[in-house]
C-alpha positions in Angstrom: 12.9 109.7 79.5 12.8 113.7 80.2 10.6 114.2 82.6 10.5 118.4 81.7 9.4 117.2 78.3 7.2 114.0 78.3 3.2 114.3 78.6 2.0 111.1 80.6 -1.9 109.8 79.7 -4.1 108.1 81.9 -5.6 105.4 80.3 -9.0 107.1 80.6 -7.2 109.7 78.4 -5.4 107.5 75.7 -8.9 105.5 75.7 -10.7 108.8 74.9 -8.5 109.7 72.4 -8.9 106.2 70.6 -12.8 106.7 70.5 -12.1 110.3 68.8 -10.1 108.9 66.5 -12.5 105.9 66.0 -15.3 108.1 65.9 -13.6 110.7 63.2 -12.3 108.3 61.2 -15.3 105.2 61.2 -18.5 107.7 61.4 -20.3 105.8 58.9 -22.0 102.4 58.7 -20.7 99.5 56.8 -22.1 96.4 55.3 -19.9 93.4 57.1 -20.4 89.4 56.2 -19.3 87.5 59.2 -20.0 84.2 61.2 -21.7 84.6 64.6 -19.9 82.2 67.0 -21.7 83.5 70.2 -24.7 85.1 70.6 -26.1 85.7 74.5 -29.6 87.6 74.6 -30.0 89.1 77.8 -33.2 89.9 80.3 -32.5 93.8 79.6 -33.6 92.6 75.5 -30.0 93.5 74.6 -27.9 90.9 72.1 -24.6 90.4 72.6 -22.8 88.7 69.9 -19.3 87.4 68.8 -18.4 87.5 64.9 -15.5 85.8 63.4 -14.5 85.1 59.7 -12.8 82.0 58.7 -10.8 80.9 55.8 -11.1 78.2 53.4 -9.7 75.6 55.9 -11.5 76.6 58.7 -8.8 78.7 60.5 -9.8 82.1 62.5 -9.0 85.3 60.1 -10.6 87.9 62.1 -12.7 87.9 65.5 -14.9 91.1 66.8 -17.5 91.5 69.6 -21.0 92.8 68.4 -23.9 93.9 70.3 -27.5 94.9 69.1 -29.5 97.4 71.4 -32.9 95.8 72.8 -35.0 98.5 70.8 -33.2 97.3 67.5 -33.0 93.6 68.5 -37.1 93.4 68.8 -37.6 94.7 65.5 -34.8 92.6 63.6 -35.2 89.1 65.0 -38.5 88.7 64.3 -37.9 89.8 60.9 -34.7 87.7 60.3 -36.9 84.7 61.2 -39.8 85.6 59.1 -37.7 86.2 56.0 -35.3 83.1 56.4 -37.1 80.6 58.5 -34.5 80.7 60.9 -33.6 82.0 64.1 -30.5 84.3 65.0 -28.4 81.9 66.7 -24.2 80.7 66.9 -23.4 79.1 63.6 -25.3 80.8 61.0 -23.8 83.5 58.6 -24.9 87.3 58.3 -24.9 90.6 56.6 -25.0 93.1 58.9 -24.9 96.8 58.7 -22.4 97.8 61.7 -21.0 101.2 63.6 -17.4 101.4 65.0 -17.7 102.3 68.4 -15.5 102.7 71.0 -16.1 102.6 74.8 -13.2 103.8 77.6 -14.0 100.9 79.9 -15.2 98.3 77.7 -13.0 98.5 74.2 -14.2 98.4 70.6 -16.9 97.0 69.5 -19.5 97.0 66.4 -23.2 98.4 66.5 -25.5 96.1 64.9 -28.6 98.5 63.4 -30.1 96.7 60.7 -29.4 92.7 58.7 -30.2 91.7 55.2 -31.8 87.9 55.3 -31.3 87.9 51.8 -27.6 87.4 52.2 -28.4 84.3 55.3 -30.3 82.0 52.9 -28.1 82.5 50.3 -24.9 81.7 51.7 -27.4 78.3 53.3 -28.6 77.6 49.9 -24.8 77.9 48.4 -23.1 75.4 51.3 -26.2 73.2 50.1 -25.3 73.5 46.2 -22.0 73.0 46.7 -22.5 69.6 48.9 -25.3 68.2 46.1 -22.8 69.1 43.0 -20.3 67.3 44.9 -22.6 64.1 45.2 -23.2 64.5 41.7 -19.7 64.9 40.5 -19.1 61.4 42.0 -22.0 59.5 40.4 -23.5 58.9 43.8 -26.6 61.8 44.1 -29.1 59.3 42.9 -28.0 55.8 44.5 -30.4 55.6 47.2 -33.2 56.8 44.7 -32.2 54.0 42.5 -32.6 50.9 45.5 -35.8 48.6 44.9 -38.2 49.6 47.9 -39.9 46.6 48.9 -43.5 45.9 48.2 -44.5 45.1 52.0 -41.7 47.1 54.4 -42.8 46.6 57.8 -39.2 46.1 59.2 -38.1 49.7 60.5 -34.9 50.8 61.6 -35.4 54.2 62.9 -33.1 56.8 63.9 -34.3 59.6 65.9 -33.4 61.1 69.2 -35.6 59.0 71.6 -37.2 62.0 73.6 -38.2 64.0 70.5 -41.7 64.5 70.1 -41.8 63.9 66.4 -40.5 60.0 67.4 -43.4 59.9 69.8 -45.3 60.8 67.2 -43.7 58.4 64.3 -44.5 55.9 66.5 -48.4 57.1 67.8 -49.0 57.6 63.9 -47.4 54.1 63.0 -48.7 51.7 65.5 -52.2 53.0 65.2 -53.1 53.1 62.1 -56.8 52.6 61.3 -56.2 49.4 59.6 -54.1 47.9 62.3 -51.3 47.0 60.3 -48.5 45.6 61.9 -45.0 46.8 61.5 -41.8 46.2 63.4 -39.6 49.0 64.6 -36.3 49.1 66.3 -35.1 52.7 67.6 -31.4 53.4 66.5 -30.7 56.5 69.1 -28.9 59.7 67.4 -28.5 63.6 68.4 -31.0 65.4 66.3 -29.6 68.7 66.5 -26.0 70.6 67.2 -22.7 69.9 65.7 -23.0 66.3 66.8 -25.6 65.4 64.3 -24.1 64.3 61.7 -21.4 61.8 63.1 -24.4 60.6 66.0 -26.0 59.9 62.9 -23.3 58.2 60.9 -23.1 55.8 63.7 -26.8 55.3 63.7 -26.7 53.7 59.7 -23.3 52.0 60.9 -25.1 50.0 63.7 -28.2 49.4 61.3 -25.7 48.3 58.7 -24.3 45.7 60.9 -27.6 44.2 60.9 -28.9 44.7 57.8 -30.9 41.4 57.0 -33.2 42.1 59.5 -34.3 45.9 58.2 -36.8 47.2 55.0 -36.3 50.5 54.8 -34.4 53.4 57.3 -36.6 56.6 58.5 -34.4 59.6 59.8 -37.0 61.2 61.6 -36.9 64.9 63.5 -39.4 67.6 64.6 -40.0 70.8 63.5 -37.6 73.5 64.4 -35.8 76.4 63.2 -33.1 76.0 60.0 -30.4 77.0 61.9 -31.2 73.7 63.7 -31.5 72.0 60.6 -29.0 73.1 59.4 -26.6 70.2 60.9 -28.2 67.9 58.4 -26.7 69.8 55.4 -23.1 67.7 55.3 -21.5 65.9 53.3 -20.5 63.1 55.1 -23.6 62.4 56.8 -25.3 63.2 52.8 -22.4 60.8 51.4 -23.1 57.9 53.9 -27.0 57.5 53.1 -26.3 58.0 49.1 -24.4 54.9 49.3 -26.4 53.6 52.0 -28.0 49.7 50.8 -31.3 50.2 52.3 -33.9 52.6 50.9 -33.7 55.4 53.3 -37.0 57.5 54.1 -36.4 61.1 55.6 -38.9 63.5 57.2 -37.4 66.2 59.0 -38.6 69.1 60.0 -42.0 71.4 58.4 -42.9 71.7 55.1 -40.7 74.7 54.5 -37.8 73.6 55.3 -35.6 71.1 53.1 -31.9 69.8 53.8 -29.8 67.9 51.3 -31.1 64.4 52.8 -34.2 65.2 51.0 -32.6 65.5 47.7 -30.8 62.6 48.0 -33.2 60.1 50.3 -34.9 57.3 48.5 -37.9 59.0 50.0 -38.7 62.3 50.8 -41.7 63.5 53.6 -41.5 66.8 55.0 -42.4 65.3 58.6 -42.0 62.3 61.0 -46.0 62.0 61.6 -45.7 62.0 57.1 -43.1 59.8 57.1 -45.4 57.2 59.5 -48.7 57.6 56.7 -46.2 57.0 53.8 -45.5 53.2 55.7 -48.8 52.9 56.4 -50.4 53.5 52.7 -47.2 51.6 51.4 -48.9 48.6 53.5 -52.4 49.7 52.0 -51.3 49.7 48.6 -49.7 45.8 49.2 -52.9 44.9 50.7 -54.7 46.1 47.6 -52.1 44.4 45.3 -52.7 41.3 47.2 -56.8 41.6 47.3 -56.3 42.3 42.9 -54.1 39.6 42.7 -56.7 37.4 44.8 -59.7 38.5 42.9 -57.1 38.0 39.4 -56.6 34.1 40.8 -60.4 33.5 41.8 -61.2 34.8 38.3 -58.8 32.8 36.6 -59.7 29.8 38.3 -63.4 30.4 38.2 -62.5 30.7 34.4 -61.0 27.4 34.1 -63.4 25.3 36.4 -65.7 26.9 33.7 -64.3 26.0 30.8 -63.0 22.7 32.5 -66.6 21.9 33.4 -67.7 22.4 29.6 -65.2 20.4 28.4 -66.2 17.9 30.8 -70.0 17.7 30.0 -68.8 17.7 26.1 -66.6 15.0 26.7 -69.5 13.0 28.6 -72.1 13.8 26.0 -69.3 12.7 23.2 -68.3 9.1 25.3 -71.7 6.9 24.3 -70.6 8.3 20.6 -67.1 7.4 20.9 -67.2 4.6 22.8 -70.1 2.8 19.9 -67.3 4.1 17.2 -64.5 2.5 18.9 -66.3 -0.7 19.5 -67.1 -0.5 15.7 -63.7 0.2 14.8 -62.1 -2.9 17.3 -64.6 -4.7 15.7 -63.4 -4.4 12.0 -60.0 -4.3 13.2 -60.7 -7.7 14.9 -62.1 -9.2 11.7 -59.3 -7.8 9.4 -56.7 -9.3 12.0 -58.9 -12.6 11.7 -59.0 -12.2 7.8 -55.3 -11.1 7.6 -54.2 -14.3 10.4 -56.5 -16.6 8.6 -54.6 -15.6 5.4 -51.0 -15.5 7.0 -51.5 -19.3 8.1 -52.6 -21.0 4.8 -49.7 -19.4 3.3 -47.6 -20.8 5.9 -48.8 -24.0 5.4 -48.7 -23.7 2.2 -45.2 -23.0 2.3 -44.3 -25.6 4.8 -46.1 -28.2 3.0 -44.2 -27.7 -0.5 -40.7 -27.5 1.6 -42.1 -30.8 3.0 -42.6 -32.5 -0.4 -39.2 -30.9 -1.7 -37.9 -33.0 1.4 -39.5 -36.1 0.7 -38.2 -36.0 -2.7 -34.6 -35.3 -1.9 -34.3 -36.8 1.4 -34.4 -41.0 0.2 -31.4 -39.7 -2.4 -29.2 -37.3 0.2 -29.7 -40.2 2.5 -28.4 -42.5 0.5 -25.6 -40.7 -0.6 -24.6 -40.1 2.9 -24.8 -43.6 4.0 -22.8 -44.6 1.0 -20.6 -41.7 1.9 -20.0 -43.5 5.7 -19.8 -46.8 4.4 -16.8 -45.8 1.9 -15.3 -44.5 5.2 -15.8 -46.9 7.6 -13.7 -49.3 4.5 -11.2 -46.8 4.4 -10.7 -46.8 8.5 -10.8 -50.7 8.2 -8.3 -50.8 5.9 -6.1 -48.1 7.8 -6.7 -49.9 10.6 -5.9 -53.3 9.1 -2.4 -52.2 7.6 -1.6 -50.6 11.5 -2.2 -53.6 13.1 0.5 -55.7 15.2 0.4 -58.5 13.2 0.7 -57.3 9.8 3.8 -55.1 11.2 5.1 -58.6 12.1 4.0 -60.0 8.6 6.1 -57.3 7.3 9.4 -59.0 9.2 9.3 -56.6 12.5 9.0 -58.0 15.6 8.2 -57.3 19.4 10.7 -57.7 22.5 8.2 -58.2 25.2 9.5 -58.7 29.2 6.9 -59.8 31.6 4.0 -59.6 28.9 4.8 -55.8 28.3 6.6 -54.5 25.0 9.8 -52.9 25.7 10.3 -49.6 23.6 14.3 -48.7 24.9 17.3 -50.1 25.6 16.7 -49.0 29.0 13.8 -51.1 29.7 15.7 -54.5 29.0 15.5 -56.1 32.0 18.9 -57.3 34.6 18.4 -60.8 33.9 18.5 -60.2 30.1 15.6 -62.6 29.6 13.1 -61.6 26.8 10.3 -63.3 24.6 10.8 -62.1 20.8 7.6 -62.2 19.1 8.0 -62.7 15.2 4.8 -63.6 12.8 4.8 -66.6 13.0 6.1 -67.2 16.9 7.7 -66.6 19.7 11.7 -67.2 20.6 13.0 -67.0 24.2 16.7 -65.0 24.2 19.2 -64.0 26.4 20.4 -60.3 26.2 24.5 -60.5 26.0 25.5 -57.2 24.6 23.6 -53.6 24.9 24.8 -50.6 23.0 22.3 -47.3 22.7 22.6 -45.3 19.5 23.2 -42.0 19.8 20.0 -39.3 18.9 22.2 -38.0 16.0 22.2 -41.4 14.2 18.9 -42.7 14.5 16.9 -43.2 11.4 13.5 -43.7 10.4 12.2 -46.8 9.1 
């Protein structure tokens, strides 16, 4: 470094130049779209504010501090709020037309003098396009729409933020109707605003899914407040879980102004929780009417029938002395045809029977002497079988019988030790003596 030749700044000096050189260069006033991720009124009525833009994937392209003077601050919040329904606040995007300036002690920074709502609710109303084409793109916008509500629901899961005042007065509205229907209500606790909401919420239908037997219908419920503040219910997880949720879901949040894409896509729509309480309640009247119709429909019916019943019945008693003299009349002939017909069916019977019986007489002396002559004949031929069989006139015939001890011995095994036998011939007996046995073989015996 020469020292003879080298100008040394202060920073005061090097600062001053930078604001001349900002102030020669950015004189005018631009138009900038950013993100406000701080903004910190102050007691003086000066806004301080930090912008930022991001890109697609959420990632920090550009940062700046901001500030609007108190005198310009009075005029354009109230008339941001007016135009958009919202309040300046962190989160929300803006068109703002800005000054460069410069300060030595406290660096750059942009002017805020004037904002265009215009540009706020659109870029709102885009994110909010974009999330309900998405839904629709998947075939799931209209699911919950689609669920059956059920004629009587008087079980209520409710998710709310406990210490809201709109719960309190869900619940004042509910419970109190003027005609003291009764309806069951469990309290599913969620954060209702802030970039919790939609993940406390999440876990809200998760817990009520758990147990979903025991619920009708869900009610998201949440007070007035600004659309910045709403603005956490336009997501599309939070939208995605109560499309497919399987219980009708009922949502009333926030004022009649305001909409969010829950209400595009709940089964039921209210702009408020203290709405959201008189829909249940005429649901309940509306039930109670169908049942007093269907009541009056039953007594009518029945009243009908007893009617007609009753007329019937007095025709039928008027009509029984009638029928009952025509049936005796018709049992009567009946009972005389029978007679007639039995009387009839008998002689012919007898008829019949008494001709078989003198065909029998006729036939039976003959058939019964042909049979007997037919027995007698034989009863000869048995004799004479019996006659030509018998012992003696096989002994006539020259056979004769070896007999031991009076019994008539049919093999040469039988022939006793002592060889003694009586021979029986026709025309007497002979004792012998048995000297010689010999047995013929099986192969040589003959007949005789």
């Amino acid at each position: 470094m020469n020292d003879a030749t080298t100008h040394i700044y202060s920073l005061s000096e090097l600062n001053s130049g930078i604001r001349s050189a900002i102030e020669m260069q950015l004189s005018d006033e631009y138009w900038v779209c950013a993100e406000i991720s701080e903004f910190h009124p102050n007691r003086n009525g000066h806004c301080y504010l930090e912008l930022i833009e991001k890109d697609l994937k959420g990632r920090t392209l550009a940062r700046q501090r901001a500030v609007i003077w108190a005198n310009i601050y009075k005029l354009l919040s109230p008339y941001f709020e007016q135009e958009t329904g919202q309040i300046l606040a962190a989160g929300i995007k803006i068109l703002v037309l800005v000054s460069v300036n410069f300060h030595e002690i406290y660096g750059m920074s942009l002017v805020i003098h004037d904002i265009n709502p215009t540009y706020t609710i659109g870029e709102a109303a885009r994110h909010r396009a974009e999330i309900l084409t998405r839904l629709e793109t998947e075939g799931i916008i209209n699911d919950n729409k689609e669920l059956n509500i059920p004629l009587l629901p008087q079980r209520i899961a409710i998710i709310s933020s406990q210490t809201a005042a709109g719960y309190g007065d869900f619940m004042s509205q509910l419970h109190n109707n003027s005609y003291s229907y009764q309806f069951y209500t469990t309290l599913f606790t969620a954060t209702m605003q802030g970039g919790n909401t939609a993940l406390s919420v999440i876990e809200a239908l998760n817990h009520i899914h758990e147990h979903i037997e025991c619920y009708d219908v869900v009610v998201i419920i949440r007070g007035g407040g600004s659309t910045s503040e709403l603005a956490s219910f336009d997501d599309y997880e939070l939208a995605c879980n109560i499309a497919q949720f399987p219980l009708p879901v009922v949502v009333g949040i926030g004022h009649e102004r305001d909409e969010t894409v829950l209400d595009y896509i709940a089964a039921v729509r209210v702009k408020t929780p203290t709405a959201a309480a008189e829909w249940l309640i005429e649901q309940a009247r509306l039930a109670e009417n169908m049942a007093l119709t269907l009541r009056k429909q039953v007594v009518d019916i029945v009243s009908n029938r007893l009617l007609q019943e009753n007329t019937r019945l007095q025709q039928f008693t008027s009509n029984i002395p009638y029928a009952i003299t025509q049936r005796l009349h018709n049992e009567e002939r009946r009972r005389l045809g029978l007679n007639n017909t039995i009387t009839h069916s008998i002689q012919e019977k007898v008829s019949r029977e008494y001709n078989r019986l003198s065909l029998f007489s006729l036939i039976l002396p003959e058939r019964t002497h042909n049979l007997l002559s037919h027995e007698q004949q034989h009863i000869d031929n048995l004799a004479r079988t019996i006659k030509l069989l018998s012992p003696d006139a096989t002994l006539a015939r020259g056979y004769s019988l070896v007999l031991h001890n009076n019994k008539v011995v049919k093999s040469v095994d039988e022939l006793p030790a002592d060889n003694k036998v009586e021979i029986h011939l026709a025309d007497g007996t002979a004792q012998a003596h048995i000297s010689n046995i010999k047995k013929t073989p099986d192969n040589e015996k003959t007949s005789i």
